[in-house]
C-alpha positions in Angstrom: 9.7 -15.0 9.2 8.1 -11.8 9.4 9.6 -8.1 7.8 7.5 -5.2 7.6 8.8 -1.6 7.6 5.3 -0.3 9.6 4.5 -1.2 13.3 2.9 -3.6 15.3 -0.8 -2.6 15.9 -1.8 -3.4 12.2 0.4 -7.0 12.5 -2.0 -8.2 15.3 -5.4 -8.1 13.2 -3.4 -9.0 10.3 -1.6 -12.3 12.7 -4.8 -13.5 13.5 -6.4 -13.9 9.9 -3.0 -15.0 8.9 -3.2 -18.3 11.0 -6.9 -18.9 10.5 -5.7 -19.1 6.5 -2.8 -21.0 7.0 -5.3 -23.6 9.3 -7.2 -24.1 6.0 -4.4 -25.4 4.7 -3.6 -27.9 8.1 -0.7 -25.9 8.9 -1.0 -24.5 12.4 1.1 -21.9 14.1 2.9 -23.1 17.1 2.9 -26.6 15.5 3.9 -26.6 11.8 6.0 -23.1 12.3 6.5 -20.0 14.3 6.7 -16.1 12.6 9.0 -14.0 14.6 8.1 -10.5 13.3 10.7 -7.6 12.9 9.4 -3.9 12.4 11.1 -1.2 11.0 8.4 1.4 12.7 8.2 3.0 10.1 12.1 3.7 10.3 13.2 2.1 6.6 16.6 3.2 7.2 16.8 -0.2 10.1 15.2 -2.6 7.6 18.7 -3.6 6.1 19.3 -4.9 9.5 16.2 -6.6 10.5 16.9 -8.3 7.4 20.5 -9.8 8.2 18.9 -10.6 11.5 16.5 -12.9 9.9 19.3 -14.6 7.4 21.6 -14.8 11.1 18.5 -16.8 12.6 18.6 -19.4 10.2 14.8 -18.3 9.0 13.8 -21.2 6.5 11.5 -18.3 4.7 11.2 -14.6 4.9 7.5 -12.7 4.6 8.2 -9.1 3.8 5.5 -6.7 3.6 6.3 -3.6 1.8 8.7 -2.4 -1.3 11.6 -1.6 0.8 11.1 -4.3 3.4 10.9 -6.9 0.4 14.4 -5.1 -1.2 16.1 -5.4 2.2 15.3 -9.2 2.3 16.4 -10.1 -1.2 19.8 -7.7 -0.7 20.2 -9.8 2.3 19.7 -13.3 0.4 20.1 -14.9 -2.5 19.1 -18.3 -0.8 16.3 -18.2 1.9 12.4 -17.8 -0.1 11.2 -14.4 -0.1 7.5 -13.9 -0.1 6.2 -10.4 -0.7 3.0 -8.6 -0.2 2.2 -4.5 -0.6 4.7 -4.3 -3.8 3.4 -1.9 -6.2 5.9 -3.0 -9.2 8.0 -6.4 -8.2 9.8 -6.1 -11.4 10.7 -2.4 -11.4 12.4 -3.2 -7.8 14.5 -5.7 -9.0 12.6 -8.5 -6.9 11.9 -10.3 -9.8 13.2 -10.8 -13.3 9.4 -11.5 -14.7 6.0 -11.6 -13.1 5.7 -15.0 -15.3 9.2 -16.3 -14.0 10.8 -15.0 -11.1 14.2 -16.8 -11.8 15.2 -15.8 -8.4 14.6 -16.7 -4.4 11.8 -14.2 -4.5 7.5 -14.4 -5.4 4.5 -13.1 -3.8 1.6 -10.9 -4.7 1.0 -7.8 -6.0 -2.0 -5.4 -6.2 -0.4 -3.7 -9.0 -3.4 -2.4 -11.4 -1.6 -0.1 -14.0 -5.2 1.2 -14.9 -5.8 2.3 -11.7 -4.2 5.7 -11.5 -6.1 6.8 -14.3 -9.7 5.0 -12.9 -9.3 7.0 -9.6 -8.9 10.2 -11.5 -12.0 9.7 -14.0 -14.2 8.8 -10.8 -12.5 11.9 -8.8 -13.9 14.0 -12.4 -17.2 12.4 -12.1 -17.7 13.3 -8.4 -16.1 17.2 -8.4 -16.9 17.9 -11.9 -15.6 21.6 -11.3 -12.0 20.0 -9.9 -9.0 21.9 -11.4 -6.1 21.2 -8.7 -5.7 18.6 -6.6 -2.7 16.8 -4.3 -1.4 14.0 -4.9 -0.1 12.7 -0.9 3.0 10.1 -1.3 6.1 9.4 1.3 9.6 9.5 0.7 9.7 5.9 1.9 9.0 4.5 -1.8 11.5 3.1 -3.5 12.4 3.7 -7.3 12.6 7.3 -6.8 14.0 9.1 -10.3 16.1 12.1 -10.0 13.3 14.7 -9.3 12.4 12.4 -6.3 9.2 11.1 -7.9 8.4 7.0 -7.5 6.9 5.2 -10.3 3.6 5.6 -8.1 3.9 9.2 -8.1 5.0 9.3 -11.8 1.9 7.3 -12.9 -0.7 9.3 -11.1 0.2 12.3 -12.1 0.6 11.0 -15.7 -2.9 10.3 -15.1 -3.9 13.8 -13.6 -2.6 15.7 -16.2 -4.2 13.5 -19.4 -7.6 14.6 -17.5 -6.6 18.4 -17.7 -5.7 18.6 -13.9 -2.9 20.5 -12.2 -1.5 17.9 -9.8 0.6 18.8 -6.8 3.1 15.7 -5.2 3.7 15.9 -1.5 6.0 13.8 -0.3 6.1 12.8 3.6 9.5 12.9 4.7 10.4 9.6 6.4 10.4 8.8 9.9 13.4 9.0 12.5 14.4 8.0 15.8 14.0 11.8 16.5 10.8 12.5 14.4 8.6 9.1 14.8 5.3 10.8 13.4 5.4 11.8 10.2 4.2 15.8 9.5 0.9 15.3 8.2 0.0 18.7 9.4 2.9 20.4 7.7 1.9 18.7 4.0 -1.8 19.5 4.3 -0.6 23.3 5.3 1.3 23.0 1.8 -1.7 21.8 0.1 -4.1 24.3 1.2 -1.5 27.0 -0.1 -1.4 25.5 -3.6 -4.8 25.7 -3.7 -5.6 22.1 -3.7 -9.0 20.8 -4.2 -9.3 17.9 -2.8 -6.3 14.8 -2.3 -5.5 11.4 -3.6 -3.9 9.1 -0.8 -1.3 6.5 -2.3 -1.3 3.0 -0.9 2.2 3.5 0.7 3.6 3.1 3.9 3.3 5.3 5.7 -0.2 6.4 4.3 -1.0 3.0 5.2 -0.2 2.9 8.8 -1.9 6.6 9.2 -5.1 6.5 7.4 -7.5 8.0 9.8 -5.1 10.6 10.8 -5.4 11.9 7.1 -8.7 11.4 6.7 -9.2 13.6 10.1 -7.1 16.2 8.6 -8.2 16.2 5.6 -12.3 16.7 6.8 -10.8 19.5 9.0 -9.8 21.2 5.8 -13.4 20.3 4.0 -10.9 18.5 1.2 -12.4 15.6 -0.3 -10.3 12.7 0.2 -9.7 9.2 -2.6 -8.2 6.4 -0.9 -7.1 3.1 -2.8 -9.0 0.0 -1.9 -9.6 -1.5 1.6 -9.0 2.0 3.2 -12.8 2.4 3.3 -12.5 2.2 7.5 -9.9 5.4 7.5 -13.2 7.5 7.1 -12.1 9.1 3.7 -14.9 10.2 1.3 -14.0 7.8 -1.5 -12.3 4.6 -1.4 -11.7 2.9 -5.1 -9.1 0.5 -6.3 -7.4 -2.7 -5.2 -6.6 -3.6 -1.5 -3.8 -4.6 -0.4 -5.7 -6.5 2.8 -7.3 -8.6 0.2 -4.3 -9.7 -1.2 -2.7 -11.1 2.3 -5.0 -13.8 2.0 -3.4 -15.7 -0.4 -0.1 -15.5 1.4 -0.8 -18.8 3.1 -1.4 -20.2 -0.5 1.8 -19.2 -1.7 3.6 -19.9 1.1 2.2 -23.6 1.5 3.7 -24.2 -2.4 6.9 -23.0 -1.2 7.6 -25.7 1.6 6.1 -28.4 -0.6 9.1 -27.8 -2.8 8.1 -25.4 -5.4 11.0 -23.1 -6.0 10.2 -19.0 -5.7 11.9 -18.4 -9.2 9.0 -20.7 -10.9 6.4 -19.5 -8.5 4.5 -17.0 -10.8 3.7 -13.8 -9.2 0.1 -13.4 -8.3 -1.9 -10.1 -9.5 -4.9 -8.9 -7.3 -7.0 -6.5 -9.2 -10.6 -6.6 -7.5 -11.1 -2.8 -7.7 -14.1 -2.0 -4.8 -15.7 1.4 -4.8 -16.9 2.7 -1.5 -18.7 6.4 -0.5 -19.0 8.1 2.3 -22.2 9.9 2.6 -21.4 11.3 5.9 -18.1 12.8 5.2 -19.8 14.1 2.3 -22.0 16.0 3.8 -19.6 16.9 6.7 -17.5 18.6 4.1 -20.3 19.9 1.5 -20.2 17.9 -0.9 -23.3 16.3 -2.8 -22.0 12.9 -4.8 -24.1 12.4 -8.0 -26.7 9.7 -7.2 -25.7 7.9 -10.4 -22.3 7.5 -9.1 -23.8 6.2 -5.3 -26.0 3.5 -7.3 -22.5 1.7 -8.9 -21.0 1.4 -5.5 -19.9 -1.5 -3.9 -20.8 0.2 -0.2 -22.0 3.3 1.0 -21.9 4.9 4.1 -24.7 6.9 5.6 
């Protein structure tokens, strides 16, 4: 049932709340239906396969997590539901002919916010007034790339960047191999600190996703003030605004439930989560040197002391 192009750790926490939702709706794992989860480990390249294996199975519904786990499924099939979750742009992949109308096998959820990319940036101005460079950290993992490699996501934010006056740098993690597991975080913050960055805006991607604290480490080692997107506030960054993609799993069982009683994907309307929550870090702040304006402090949703 289950495709996601990370790993297993964040599947377990993620399982558990899973089933407690779909007991909600009286549909209990075990009794009403089983997940068998495939992961990619970060390894896209194997998603194709873990796709076919699903379709072989005879899955009655696929869950894909992920752009390119939610492309493998619907290359895969044109028959079994796909449900998707952690897909930036379901219509710029192809998943969908509308967000209104699917018109194909395929629905789910998206915490798309096109206003996002630009709200990150203004707050980033309002908190380093004196910011003139700063790294923008994606993964080669993303799908819709155009020919100078740059994903919609990448494309928008440093649209964004630039309207504010800011000289934005894209690093892209190479994805991971059988050979190379990990990706180099070390190696990309290395090439930010030679371009003189200033401080570095984590995209909710992949393999960001499934190394958050990592970054955040690496990024306090090099005193470089970190914005996450929402729900990242745990990673330990300095600021966490936008929509999270852990919020939006919860209406998975929702979707799902409409699904097996007879709702067809392609008139299933794709669902938009755009809760935007705003989190500081007051001890990273000050870990790093940084003093956030206390106006800014007083609008946030949490802060950390």
């Amino acid at each position: 049932m289950l495709i996601n192009g990370g790993a297993g750790p964040f599947h377990d926490a993620w399982r558990r709340t899973f089933a407690q939702d779909f007991a909600q709706l009286d549909r209990i794992e075990g009794r009403d239906f089983t997940v068998e989860p495939r992961f990619a480990n970060g390894q896209l390249g194997r998603l194709p396969q873990l796709a076919a294996e699903q379709v072989n199975a005879g899955t009655d519904l696929i869950l894909a997590l992920g752009g390119p786990a939610a492309s493998a499924a619907c290359r895969a099939t044109t028959t079994i539901p796909v449900v998707f979750a952690i897909v930036t742009d379901p219509v710029a992949l192809g998943l969908v002919e509308t967000a209104q109308r699917p018109g194909r096998n395929a629905t789910g959820i998206t915490s798309l916010d096109p206003e996002q990319a630009a709200a990150q940036m203004r707050l980033l101005k309002e908190a380093l007034p004196t910011i003139e460079r700063i790294a923008l950290l994606s993964d080669q993992t993303i799908p819709g790339a155009d020919a100078s490699g740059l994903a919609p996501i990448d494309r928008a934010n440093k649209a964004a960047a630039e309207a504010l006056g800011l000289r934005p740098q894209v690093v892209k993690l190479p994805a991971p191999t059988a050979a190379s597991p990990d990706p180099d975080f070390a190696a990309a913050f290395a090439d930010m600190t030679r371009e003189g960055a200033q401080a570095v805006v984590i995209f909710d991607t992949p393999l960001n996703f499934a190394h958050g604290k990592r970054i955040a480490e690496l990024a306090r080692t090099h005193r470089l003030p970190t914005m996450f997107a929402g729900g990242f506030s745990a990673a330990g960054g300095l600021i966490t605004y936008g929509t999270s993609v852990v919020d939006s799993h919860r209406r998975l069982p929702a979707i799902i439930d409409k699904i097996w009683r007879g709702t067809s994907p392609a008139e299933l309307p794709v669902e938009f989560h755009k809760h935007r929550e705003l989190v500081f870090n007051v001890k990273v702040a000050e870990s790093i040197g940084i003093t956030l304006p206390p106006d800014l402090l007083s609008r946030a949703d949490q802060v950390i002391r």
